[in-house]
N, C-alpha and C positions, 0 to 999 in steps of 0.2 A: 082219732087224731086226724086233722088235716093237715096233710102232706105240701102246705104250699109256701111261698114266702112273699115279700115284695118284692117289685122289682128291684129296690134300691139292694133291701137284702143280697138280692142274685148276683146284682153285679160286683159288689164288695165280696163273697164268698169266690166268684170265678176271676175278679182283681187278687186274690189271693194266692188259689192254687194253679195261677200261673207263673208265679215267683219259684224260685227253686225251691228253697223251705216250705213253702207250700203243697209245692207238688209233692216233695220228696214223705211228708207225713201222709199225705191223702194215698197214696199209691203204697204205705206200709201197712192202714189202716185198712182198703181194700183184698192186699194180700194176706192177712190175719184172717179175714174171713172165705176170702173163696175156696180153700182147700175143701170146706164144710159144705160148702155151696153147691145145689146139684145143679150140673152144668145145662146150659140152656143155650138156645137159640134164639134169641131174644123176642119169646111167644109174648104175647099178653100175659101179665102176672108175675112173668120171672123179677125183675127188679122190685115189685111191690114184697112179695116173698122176702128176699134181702133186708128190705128196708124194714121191716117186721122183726125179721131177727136181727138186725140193729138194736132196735129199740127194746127190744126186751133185756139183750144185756145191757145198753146202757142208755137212759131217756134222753132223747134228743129234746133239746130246748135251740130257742132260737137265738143265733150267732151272739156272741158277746164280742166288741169291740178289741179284740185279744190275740194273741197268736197262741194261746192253750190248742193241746191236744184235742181236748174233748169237745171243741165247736166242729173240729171237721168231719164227724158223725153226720152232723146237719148236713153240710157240702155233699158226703156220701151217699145221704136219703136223697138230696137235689139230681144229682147227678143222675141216679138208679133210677128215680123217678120221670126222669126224662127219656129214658130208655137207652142210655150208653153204657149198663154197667158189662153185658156179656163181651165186649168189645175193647181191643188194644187200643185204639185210639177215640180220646173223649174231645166232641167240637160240639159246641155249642154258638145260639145265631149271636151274628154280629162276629163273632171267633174267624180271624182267618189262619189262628195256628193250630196245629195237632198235636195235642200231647200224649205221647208215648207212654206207655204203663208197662213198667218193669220189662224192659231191655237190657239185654246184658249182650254186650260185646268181646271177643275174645280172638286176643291175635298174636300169631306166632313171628315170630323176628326167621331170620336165615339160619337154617341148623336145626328147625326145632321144627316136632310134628305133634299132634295133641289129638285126641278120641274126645268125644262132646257127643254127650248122651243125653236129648233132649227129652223134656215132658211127656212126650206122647209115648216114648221110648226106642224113636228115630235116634241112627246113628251116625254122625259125620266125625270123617276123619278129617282134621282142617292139613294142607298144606304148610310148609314155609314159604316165609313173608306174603302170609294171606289170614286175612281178616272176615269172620265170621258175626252176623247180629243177628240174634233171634228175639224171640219173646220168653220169658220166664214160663208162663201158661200158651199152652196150645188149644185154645175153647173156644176158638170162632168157627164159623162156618169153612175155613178157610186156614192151613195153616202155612203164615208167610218167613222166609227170613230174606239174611240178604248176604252176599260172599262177593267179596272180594279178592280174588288169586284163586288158590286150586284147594281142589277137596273130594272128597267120595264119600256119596252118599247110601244110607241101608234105611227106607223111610219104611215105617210102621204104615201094612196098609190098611186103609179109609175110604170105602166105596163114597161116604158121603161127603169126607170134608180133604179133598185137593191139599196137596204140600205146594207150594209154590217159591222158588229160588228166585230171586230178584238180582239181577248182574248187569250194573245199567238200565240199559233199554230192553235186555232180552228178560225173559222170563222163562221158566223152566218149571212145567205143571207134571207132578205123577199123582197115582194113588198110593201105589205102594209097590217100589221096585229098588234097585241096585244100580247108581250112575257114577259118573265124575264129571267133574265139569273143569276146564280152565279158564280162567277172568281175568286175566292181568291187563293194569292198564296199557296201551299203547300194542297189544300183541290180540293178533286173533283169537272169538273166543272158540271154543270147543266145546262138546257135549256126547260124553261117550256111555253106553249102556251095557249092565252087562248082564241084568236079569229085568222083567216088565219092560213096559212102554212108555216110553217117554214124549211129550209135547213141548217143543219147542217153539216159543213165537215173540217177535221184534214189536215195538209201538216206536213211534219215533215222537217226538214234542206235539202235542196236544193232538194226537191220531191215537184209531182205534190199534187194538193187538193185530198183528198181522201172523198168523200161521210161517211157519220158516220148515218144519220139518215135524214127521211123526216116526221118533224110534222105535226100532226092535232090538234085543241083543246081541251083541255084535258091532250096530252101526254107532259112526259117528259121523255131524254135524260140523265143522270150522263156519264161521261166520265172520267176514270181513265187515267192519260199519263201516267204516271210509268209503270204502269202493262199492260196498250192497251187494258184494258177490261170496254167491252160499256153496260150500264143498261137502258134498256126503260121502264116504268111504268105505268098506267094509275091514274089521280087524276081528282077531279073536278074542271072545268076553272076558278070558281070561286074562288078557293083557290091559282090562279095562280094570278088573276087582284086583289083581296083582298088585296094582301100586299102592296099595293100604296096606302090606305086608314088606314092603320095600323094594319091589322090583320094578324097577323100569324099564320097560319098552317100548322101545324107537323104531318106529316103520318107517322106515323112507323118510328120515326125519335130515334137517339140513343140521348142518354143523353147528351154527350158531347157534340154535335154538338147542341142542342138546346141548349145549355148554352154557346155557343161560338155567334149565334145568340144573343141572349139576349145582350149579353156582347157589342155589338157593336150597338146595338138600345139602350139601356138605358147608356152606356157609364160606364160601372162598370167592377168588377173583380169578376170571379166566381169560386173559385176552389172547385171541387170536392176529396174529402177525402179520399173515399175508392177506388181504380181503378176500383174492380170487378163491380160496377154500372155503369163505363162510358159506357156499350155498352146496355143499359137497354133502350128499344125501348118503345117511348110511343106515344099517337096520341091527340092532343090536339089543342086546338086554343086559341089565346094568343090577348087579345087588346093593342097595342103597345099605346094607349092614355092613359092607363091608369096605375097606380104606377107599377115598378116589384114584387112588394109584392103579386099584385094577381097572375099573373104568377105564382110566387112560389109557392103561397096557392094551386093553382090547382095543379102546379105538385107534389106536399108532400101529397097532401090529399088523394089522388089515389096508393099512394107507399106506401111502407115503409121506404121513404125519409124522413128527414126533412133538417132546415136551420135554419140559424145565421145570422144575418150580424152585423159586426163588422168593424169601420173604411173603408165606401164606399167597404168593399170587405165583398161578402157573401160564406158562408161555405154549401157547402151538404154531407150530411154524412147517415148513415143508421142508423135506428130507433133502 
C-alpha cells in the first residue's frame, strides 16, 4: 500500500482536524491505539509500525467527502506518516498553530487540595486556587506540564527523559526528585526542594533559557520577574514535603503573605487593618487540619496583634 495522498487530499484532511469535532475524534482515535503502542522516540519506523497496525484492524481508504469516523484512520496514517505521531503536539508546514493531544486540566477553587497521579506515576499534590495542565501520556523525550499557583511535586525518576514545570517564563527541570514550587500571578515565584536536584532557569520573549539556580535539599530559590532580582535561602526539607500533609511553615515570612496563604487554604477573607503590620516578619508553623482559629491564636499570641472575625471575613488589627 502506498502511504500517500494529494495535496488537495492533505489539506481538506488537516482543514478538518483543526475544527474542534475534528480534532476531538482524531485525538480519541490516536488514544485507542497508543496504550498497545510500544513507546518510541520517534526512530525511523515507529509511525510506519502504527500505520500497519491501523490498517489491519480497519482498511484505510482514501477520505470520503464526510465527517464519518472511519475517514480519520486516513488523517491518522498521514499524520504518523509524517512523523508526529510519538509527539503532543502535531504541526504540519504551512500550520502556524499546535495542536495539543489529550490535555486535561485540573483546578482547585480556595479550600480545596487534590493528589493527581500522573502516567508516568509522578505525584503532584495541586494547591488551592492553583491550576495544573498536563498531558494524558507522558512518551516524549521530555515530560512537560504547566502549574499555575502552588503544588508539590514526587516525580518518577528518568535519567533519560527530564520532567519539566513550565510557570511563565520560569522552567523547572528534574529527573526525579521531591519539590514545591509557588506560581501565583502578581507574587514572587519560589522553588523549594526537599529530596534531588533541582534546575531552575528564566527565558524572557524570544531568548534563550537562562540558568537562575541549581538546587539541593533544603534550598530555596524566590524569583522576582519585575525587578530580575533572585533570592537563595537555606530552610529545612522538611518544611518543604510538610506541606503536602498540611503543615505550614513560615520562615521569616511577612504578615501579609502568611495571610494571603491562609486565605487560600481555609477559603476565607483576611484583611489586615493597620498597613504598618503587613511587613511584620514571623516564623511559625501552622496545621492546615486544624480550625484557622488556631493559626490566629498562635499568630496574636506572640504579637501585639489580635482578630475578629465577622461574616466569614476576619479583621487584624494592633493591640
Amino acid at each position: 500500500m502506498e502511504h500517500t495522498c494529494s495535496p488537495e487530499e492533505l489539506v481538506w484532511v488537516l482543514d478538518y482536524i483543526a475544527l474542534p469535532e475534528g480534532r476531538n475524534a482524531l485525538e480519541k482515535l490516536l488514544l485507542e491505539d497508543w496504550n498497545a503502542f510500544e513507546t518510541g522516540d520517534g526512530r525511523s519506523g515507529d509511525a510506519e509500525r502504527w500505520h500497519q497496525r491501523l490498517h489491519e484492524k480497519v482498511p484505510i481508504e482514501a477520505p470520503a467527502r464526510t465527517t464519518s469516523y472511519a475517514w480519520l484512520k486516513y488523517a491518522a496514517a498521514i499524520i504518523l506518516v509524517m512523523g508526529f505521531g510519538t509527539s503532543f503536539l502535531l504541526r504540519w508546514p504551512g500550520r502556524d498553530a499546535a495542536v495539543d493531544i489529550a490535555m486535561t486540566e485540573k483546578y482547585n477553587p480556595r479550600g480545596q487540595h487534590s493528589q493527581i497521579t500522573l502516567q508516568d506515576g509522578s505525584i503532584v499534590y495541586l494547591g488551592a486556587d492553583s491550576k495544573l495542565r498536563y498531558p494524558q501520556l507522558l512518551n516524549g523525550k521530555t515530560r512537560e506540564i504547566t502549574l499555575e499557583g502552588e503544588a508539590f511535586f514526587e516525580i518518577k525518576h528518568d535519567t533519560k527523559r527530564p520532567f519539566i514545570v513550565h510557570t511563565g517564563n520560569v522552567q523547572t527541570q528534574v529527573l526525579g526528585t521531591s519539590f514545591k514550587i509557588n506560581a501565583f500571578k502578581g507574587q514572587q515565584l519560589s522553588v523549594a526542594v526537599a529530596t534531588g536536584k533541582v534546575s531552575v532557569g528564566y527565558t524572557a520573549k524570544g531568548a534563550k533559557l537562562k540558568s537562575l539556580a541549581i538546587l539541593t535539599p533544603g534550598e530555596k530559590v524566590s524569583w522576582d520577574e519585575a525587578q530580575q532580582k533572585l533570592n537563595k535561602t537555606n530552610l529545612a526539607a522538611v518544611a518543604v514535603s510538610g506541606w503536602k500533609d498540611g503543615n505550614l511553615i513560615f520562615m521569616d515570612a511577612r504578615l501579609d503573605d502568611m495571610c494571603r496563604e491562609l486565605e487560600r487554604w481555609y477559603n476565607t477573607r483576611i484583611i489586615i487593618k493597620d498597613q504598618q503590620i503587613k511587613a511584620y516578619n514571623l516564623s511559625m508553623t501552622v496545621n492546615g487540619n486544624t480550625p484557622i482559629t488556631s493559626a490566629l491564636d498562635a499568630m496574636t499570641s506572640a504579637t501585639n496583634l489580635k482578630y475578629r472575625i465577622k461574616q466569614n471575613q476576619i479583621y487584624i488589627s494592633i493591640k
